[in-house]
C-alpha positions as CSV (number, residue, x, y, z in Angstrom):
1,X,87.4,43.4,84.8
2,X,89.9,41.5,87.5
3,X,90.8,43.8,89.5
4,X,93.1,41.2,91.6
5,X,96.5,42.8,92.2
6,X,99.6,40.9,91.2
7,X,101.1,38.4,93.5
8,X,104.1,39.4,96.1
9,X,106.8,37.3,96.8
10,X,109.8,37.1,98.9
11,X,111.1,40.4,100.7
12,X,107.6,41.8,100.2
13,X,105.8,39.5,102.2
14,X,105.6,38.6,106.1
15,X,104.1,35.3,107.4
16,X,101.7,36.5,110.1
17,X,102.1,34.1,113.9
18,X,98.8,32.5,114.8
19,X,98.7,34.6,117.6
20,X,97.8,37.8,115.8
21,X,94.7,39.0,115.0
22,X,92.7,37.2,112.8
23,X,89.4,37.8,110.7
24,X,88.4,34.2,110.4
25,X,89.2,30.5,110.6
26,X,88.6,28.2,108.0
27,X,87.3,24.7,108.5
28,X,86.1,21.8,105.9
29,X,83.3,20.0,107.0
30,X,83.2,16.2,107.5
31,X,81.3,14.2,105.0
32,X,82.3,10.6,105.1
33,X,80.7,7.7,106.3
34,X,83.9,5.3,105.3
35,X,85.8,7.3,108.0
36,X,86.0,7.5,111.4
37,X,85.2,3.6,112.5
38,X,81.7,4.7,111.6
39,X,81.9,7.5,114.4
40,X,80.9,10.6,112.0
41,X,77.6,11.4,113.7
42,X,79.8,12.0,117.3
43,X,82.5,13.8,114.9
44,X,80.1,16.0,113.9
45,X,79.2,17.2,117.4
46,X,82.7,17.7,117.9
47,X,83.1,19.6,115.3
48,X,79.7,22.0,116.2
49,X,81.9,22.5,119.7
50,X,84.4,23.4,117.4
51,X,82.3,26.1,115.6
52,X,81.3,27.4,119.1
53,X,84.8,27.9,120.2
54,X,86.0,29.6,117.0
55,X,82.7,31.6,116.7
56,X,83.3,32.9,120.4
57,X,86.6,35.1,118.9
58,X,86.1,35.2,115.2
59,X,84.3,34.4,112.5
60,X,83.8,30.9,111.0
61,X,84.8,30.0,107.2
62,X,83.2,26.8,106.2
63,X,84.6,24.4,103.0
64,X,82.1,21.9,101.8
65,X,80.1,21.1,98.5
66,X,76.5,23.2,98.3
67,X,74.6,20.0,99.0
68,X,76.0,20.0,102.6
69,X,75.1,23.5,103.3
70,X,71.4,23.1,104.6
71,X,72.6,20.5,106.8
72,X,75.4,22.2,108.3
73,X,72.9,25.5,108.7
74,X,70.5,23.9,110.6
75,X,73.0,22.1,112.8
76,X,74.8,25.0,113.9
77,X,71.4,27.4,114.0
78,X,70.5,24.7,116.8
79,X,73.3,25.2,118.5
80,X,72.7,29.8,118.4
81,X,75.6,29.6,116.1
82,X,75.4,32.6,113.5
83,X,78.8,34.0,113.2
84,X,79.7,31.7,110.2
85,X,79.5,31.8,106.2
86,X,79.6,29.1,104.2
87,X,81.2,28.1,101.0
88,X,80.6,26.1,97.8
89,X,83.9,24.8,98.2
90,X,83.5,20.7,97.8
91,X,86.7,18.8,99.5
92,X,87.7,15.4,99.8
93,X,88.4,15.3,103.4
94,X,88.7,17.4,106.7
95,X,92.0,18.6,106.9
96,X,91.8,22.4,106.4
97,X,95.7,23.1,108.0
98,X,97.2,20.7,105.0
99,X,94.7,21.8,101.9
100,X,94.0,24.7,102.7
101,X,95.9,28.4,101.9
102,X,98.1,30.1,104.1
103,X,97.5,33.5,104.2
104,X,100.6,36.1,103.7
105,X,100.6,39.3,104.8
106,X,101.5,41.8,101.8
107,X,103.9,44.8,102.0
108,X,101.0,47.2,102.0
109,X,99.4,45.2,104.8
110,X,96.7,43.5,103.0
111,X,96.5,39.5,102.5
112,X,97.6,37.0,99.7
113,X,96.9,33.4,99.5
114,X,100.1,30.7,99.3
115,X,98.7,28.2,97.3
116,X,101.2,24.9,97.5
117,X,100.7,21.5,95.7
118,X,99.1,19.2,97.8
119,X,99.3,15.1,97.3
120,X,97.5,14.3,100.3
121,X,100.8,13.5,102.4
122,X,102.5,11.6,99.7
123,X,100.0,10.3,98.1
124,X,98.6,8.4,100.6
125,X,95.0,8.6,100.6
126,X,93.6,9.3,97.3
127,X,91.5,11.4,96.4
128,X,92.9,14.8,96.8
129,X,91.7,16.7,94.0
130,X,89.6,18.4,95.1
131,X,91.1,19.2,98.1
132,X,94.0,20.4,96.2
133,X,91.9,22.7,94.7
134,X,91.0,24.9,97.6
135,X,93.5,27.2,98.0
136,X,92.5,28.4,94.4
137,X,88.6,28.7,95.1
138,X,89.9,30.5,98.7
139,X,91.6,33.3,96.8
140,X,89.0,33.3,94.0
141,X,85.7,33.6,96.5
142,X,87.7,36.3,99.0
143,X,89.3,38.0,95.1
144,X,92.6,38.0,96.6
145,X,95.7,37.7,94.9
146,X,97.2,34.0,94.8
147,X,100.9,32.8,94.8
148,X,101.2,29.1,93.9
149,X,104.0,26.9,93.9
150,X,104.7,23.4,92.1
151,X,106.5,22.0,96.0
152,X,104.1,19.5,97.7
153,X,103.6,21.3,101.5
154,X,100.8,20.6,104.2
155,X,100.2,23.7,106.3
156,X,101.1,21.3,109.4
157,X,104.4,20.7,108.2
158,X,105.2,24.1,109.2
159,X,105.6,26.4,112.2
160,X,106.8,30.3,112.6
161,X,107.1,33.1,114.6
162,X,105.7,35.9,112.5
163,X,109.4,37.4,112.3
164,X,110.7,35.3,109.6
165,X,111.9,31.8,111.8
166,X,110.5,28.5,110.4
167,X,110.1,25.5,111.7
168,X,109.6,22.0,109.9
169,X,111.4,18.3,109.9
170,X,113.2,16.3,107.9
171,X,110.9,13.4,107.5
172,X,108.6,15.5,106.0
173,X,109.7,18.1,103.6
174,X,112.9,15.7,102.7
175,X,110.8,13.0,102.4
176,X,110.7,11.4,98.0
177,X,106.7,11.1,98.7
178,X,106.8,14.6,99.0
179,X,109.5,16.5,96.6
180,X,111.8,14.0,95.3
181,X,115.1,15.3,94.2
182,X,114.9,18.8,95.6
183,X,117.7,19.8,98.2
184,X,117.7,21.0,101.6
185,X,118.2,24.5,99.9
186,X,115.5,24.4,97.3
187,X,113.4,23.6,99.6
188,X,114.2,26.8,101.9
189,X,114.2,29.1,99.3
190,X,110.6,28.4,98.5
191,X,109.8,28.9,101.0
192,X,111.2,32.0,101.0
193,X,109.5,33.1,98.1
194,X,106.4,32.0,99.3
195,X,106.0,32.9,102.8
196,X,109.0,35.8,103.0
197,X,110.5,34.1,106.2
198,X,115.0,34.2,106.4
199,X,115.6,31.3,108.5
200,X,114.6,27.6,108.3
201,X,115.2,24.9,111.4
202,X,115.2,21.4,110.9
203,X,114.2,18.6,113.7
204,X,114.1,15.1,112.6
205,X,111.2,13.2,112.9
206,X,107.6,13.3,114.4
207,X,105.9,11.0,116.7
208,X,104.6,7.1,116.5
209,X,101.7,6.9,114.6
210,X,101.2,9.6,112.6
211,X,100.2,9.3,109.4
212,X,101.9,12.7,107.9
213,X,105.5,11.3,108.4
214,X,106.0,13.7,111.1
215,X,104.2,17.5,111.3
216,X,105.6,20.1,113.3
217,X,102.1,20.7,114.8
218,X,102.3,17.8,116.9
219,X,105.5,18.5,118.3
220,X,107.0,21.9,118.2
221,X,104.4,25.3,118.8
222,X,105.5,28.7,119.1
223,X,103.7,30.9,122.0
224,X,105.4,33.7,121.4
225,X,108.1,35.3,119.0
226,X,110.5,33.6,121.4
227,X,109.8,30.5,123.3
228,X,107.9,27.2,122.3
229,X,106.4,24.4,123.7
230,X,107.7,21.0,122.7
231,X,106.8,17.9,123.6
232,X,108.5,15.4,125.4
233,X,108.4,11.9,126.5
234,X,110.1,10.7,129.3
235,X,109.8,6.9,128.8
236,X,112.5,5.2,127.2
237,X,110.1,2.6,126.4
238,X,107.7,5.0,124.9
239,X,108.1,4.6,120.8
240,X,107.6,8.5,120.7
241,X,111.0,8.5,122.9
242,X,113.8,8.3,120.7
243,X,112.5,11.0,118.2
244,X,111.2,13.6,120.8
245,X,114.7,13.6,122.8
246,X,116.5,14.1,119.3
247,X,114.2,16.6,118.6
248,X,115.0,18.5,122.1
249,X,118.5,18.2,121.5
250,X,118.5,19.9,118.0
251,X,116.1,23.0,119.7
252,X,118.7,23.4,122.2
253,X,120.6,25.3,119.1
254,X,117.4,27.4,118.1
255,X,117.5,31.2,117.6
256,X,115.6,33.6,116.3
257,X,116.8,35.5,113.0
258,X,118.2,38.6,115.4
259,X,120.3,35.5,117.2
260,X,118.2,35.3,120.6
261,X,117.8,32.0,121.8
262,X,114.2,30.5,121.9
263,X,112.9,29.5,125.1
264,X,111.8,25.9,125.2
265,X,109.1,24.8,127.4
266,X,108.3,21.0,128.2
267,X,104.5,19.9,126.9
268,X,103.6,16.1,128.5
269,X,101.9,13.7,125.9
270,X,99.4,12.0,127.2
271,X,98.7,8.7,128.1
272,X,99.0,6.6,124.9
273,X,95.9,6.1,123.2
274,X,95.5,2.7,120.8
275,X,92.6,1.9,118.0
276,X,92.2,-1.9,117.6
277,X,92.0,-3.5,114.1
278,X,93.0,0.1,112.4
279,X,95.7,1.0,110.4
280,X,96.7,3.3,113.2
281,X,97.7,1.2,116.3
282,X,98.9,3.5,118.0
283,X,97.3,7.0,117.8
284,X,99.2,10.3,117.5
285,X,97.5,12.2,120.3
286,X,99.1,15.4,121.3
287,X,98.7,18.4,123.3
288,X,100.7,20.5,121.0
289,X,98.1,20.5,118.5
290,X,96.1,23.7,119.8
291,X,94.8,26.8,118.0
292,X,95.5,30.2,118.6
293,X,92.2,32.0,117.8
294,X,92.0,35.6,118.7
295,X,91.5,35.5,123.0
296,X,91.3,31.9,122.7
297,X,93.8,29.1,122.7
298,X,91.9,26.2,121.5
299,X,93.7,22.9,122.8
300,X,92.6,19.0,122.1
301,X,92.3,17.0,125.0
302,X,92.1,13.1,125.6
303,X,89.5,12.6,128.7
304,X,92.4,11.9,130.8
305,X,91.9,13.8,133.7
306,X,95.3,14.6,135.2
307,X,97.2,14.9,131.5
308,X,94.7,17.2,130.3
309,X,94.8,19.4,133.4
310,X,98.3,19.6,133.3
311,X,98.9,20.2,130.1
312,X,95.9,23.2,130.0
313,X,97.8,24.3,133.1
314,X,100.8,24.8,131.0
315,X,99.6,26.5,128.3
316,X,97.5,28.9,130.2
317,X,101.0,30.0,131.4
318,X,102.2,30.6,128.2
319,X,99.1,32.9,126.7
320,X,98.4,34.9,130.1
321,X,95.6,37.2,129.0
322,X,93.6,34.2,126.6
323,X,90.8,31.9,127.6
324,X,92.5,28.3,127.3
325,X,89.7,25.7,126.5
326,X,89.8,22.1,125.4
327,X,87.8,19.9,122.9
328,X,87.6,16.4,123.2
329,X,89.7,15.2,120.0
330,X,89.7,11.3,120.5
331,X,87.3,10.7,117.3
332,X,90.0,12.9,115.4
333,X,92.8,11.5,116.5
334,X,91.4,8.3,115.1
335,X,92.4,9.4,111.5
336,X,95.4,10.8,113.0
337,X,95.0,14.7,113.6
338,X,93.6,17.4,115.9
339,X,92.3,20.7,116.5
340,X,94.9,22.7,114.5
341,X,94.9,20.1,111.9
342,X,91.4,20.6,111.1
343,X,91.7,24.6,111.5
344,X,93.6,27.1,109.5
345,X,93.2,30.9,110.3
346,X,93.3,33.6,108.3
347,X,94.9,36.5,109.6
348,X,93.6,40.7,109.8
349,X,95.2,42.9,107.3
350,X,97.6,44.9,109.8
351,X,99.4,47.9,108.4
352,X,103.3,46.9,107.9
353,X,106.5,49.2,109.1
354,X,108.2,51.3,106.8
């Protein structure tokens, strides 16, 4: 007998901030020799450092077909890694922010999974079936109830504040490859229904080099309920420039639902980073694409030793209290993401006010 309950939408649901407490994070787990410039043994590494951060504060969630799972066992048993589980969940790639759910926070406090239409960022790198799938197999293994929605939306295409502010860009959710024909307003209002935020804000577009058309995630990052940290680039001859001071300009007008304005805090870039004889020349390598994980703030860095520092400085300001630790992220950067982009966290079931 399913006893699923029925989906919520709107009104009755809450997007939880990465900042609160969470039960897990999910990950899908890299499989593909034809990626990487033939780097996937170091990736993997990476990505057991990964699992040894996350299983520090929470516990792991692993995506990948069942033929992978011995391997992945044995490789993070050698590392004293136990606090994971893994699923018979087969993906096409590693991007667990974009394919995977987005957990919603229910009116009686327990979780729902938003399951959007995913085209692998406009159809760009097909397959994507079965990564379009997992939001679906999510909500069927953990038997909860599932919300889907025909709108093409990558979980790094949008940031909030748990209190009903969105963030997102132009270049992305307005873009034809995504949702051609639908307006600024249809586009807010499902997101509405699915995530039960009342305010969108808009930016432009995202940096040089980045394959999504221009995710939030590697720009614009709340740290708390009211402030942000936002990238910028002080060289005019940077080709990040021009977009990042637009973008700085619009947040000056930011507020929260309740009409505060948001703090804005400056995050650095680092120095560029270029792949030679890839489709990629220059590399979308940024700071802002951390994860919040419990007492952790989990933050990809470049091996540069001065940009790193001082953007780990920076962010340690902004989450007193939590560890602040960084994970070299130049072999993901090479396909054009980092640590939240390869994360997605799945929130505790909190008890909601009356």
């Amino acid at each position: 007998m399913n006893t699923t309950p029925t989906p919520m939408q709107g009104n009755d649901l809450r997007w939880p901030a990465e900042w609160e407490p969470q039960d897990a994070v999910w990950i899908s787990w890299p499989h593909r020799d034809d990626l990487w410039q033939g780097g996937l043994e170091e990736l993997l590494s990476r990505y057991t450092d990964l699992a040894a951060a996350i299983c520090d504060e929470t516990e792991l969630r692993i995506n990948a077909a069942q033929s992978l799972h011995p391997g992945i066992r044995a490789r993070l048993a050698a590392r004293g890694l136990t606090r994971f589980c893994l699923y018979d969940h087969p993906t096409n790639d590693v991007w667990c922010r974009d394919h995977g759910p987005i957990f919603t926070q229910r009116r009686d406090g327990t979780m729902q999974v938003a399951d959007w239409s995913f085209n692998a960022w406009g159809g760009k790198f097909p397959p994507w079936n079965q990564d379009n799938a997992i939001p679906t197999r999510t909500a069927a293994s953990l038997r909860l109830p599932r919300l889907s929605s025909q709108m093409i939306l990558e979980g790094g295409a949008i940031e909030g504040n748990g209190e009903g502010l969105l963030l997102t860009t132009e270049a992305v959710l307005l873009n034809p490859n995504r949702n051609p024909g639908q307006t600024k307003a249809d586009i807010e209002a499902e997101l509405h229904r699915m995530l039960g935020t009342t305010s969108v804000f808009w930016l432009g577009s995202g940096i040089e080099g980045d394959d999504t058309d221009g995710h939030i995630d590697d720009m614009v990052r709340f740290v708390n309920p009211e402030a942000v940290v936002s990238i910028v680039e002080p060289d005019p001859h940077s080709p990040h420039y021009r977009n990042l001071a637009e973008n700085n300009e619009r947040l000056q007008d930011l507020r929260t639902p309740g009409g505060h304005r948001v703090e804005i805090i400056p995050l650095p870039m680092p120095n560029p980073i270029t792949a030679k004889d890839w489709r990629l020349e220059q590399l979308p390598a940024s700071y802002a694409n951390f994860l919040i994980c419990n007492h952790s703030v989990i933050v990809p860095i470049f091996m540069q030793d001065k940009e790193d520092d001082k953007a780990l400085g920076i962010l340690r300001e902004c989450f007193p209290g939590r560890k602040v630790v960084g994970i070299d992220a130049r072999r993901l950067v090479i396909e054009g993401g980092a640590i939240h982009c390869i994360t997605q966290q799945q929130p505790s079931p909190q008890p909601r006010e009356a």
